[in-house]
N, C-alpha and C positions, 0 to 999 in steps of 0.2 A: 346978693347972697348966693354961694354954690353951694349947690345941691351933692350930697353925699350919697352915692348908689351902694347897695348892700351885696354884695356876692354872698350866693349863698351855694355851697358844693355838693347838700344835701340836694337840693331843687335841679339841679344841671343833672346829676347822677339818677336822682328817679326821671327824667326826663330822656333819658337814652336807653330806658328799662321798655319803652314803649315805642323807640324807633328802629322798625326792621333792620335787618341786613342788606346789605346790597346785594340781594339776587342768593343768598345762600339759604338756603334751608338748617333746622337745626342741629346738621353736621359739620356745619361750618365753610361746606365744599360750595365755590362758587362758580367753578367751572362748567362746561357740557354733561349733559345728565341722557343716559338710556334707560328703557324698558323694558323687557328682557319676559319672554315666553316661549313657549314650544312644547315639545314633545321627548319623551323618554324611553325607549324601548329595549328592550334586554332581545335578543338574537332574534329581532324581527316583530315581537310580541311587545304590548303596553305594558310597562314596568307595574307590578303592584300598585294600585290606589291605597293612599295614605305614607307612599313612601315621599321622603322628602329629597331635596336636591339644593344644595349650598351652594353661592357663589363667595370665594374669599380674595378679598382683593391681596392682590402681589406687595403690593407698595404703599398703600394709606388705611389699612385698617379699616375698609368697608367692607360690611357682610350685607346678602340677602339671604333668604328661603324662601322655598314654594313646595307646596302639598301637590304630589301626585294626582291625578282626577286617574277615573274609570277607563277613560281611554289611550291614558299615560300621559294628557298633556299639564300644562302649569302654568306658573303665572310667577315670577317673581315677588317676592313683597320688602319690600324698603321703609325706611324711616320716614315717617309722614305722609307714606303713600309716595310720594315722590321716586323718581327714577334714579337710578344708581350713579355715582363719578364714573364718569369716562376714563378707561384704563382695562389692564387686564386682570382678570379672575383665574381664580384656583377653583374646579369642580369636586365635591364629592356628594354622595346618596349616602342616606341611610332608611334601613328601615322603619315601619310604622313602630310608633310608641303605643306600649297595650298599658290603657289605663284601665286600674283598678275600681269598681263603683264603691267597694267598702274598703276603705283604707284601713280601720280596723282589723279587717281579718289576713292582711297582709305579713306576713312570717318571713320578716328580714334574712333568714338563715336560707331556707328555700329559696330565695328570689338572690341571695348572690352563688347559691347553689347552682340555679340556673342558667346564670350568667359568666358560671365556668372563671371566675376569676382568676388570674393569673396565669390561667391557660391556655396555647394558643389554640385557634380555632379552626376548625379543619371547612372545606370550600363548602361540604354539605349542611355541616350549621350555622354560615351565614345567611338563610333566609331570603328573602328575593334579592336582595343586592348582593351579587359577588363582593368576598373580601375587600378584593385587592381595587374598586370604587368606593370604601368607608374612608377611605382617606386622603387628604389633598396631593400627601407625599407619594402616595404609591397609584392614585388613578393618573397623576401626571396628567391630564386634562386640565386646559385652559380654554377660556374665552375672552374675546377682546369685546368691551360692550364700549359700544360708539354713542354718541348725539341720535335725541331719537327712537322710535322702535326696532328691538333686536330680537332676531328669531335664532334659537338654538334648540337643537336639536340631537339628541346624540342615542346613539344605539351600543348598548352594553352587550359584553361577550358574557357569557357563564363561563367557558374555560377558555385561560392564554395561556 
């Protein structure tokens, strides 16, 4: 008598629901991974604490951020804690974000009042990051982040 084996595609399919990747985390990226910290400084002085600092990658659509500390320095932060694809990044900062405690009393009119919409902004109300570092196009600042720990470091102008 032979025996008749049952395929079953539901059981195969929850079965690969629970086997890793081969070495990728859940970005998909399987290649060499960095870490990426240092320090920020605006004309020799620690950039604003609470200011942020973006890496965007050139070519695959990965991003980090990292928060400003007291003494200008950071820490990158990534998907899963995990270190970023090896490749080059696109830098910009931006300012600290001011959170409101009572979002109630928040007056939508005022706060795009504030924010000067549509208008462009002159160097002295950009706040601790210069303009022309709020953005990947116009800081033109890049970093090559390798295999491993990467120290970056950069020191902002207030005027070019």
């Amino acid at each position: 008598m032979r025996h008749k084996s049952t395929f079953c595609p539901a059981l195969i399919a929850f079965a690969f629901l629970f086997i890793p990747g081969c070495g990728s985390q859940g970005d998909g990226f399987s290649g060499p991974r960095g870490t990426v910290s240092g320090t920020v400084t605006i004309d020799g002085q620690p950039l604003t604490a609470g200011c942020r600092i973006g890496f965007i990658s050139s070519t695959g659509g990965y991003t980090a951020t990292g928060v400003i500390g007291e003494n200008g320095t950071y820490t990158l932060d990534y998907v899963d804690g995990g270190g970023l694809p090896a490749g080059e990044y696109q830098i910009q900062f931006t300012a600290p974000i001011a959170v409101s405690t009572n979002a109630a009393s928040v007056d939508p009119v005022k706060m795009a009042s504030a924010m000067k919409l549509g208008a462009k902004m002159k160097a002295a109300d950009a706040g601790p990051v210069p303009t022309k570092y709020q953005s990947t196009i116009t800081s033109k600042m890049v970093f090559p982040v390798k295999d491993g720990q990467n120290t970056a470091d950069f020191d902002l102008k207030k005027s070019e």
